[in-house]
Steps between C-alpha positions, in 0.01 A plus 500: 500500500366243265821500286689427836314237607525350127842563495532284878273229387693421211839532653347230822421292248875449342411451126679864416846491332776609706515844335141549460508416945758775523290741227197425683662523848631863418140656392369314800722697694401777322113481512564378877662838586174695302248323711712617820531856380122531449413294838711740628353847384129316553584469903615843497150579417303312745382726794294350776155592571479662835237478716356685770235407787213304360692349184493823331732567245727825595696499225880310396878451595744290329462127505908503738378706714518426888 
């Protein structure tokens, strides 16, 4: 994540070369599509507490559920 946002602040900023945009534009891409993938699988993973009469925790379902 810190490489992405690097590679963002220096392309706002417009002092990159052309090619070095498009270089750093591609691994942006790149690191962009990591981050989803393990935002992703980390959701998946969430459950949500359930709880039962008097606040008491009954156990978990997924975070989607209805």
């Amino acid at each position: 994540m810190g490489e992405l946002e690097t590679i963002v602040d220096e392309l706002e900023r417009g002092q990159v070369a052309l090619e070095a945009s498009i270089a750093k534009y591609e691994r942006g891409k790149l690191l962009q599509k990591h981050c989803d993938a393990l935002l992703k699988r980390a959701e998946m993973r969430v459950e949500k507490i359930q709880l039962g009469p008097g606040g008491v925790a009954t156990g978990t379902e997924p975070l989607d559920a209805a």
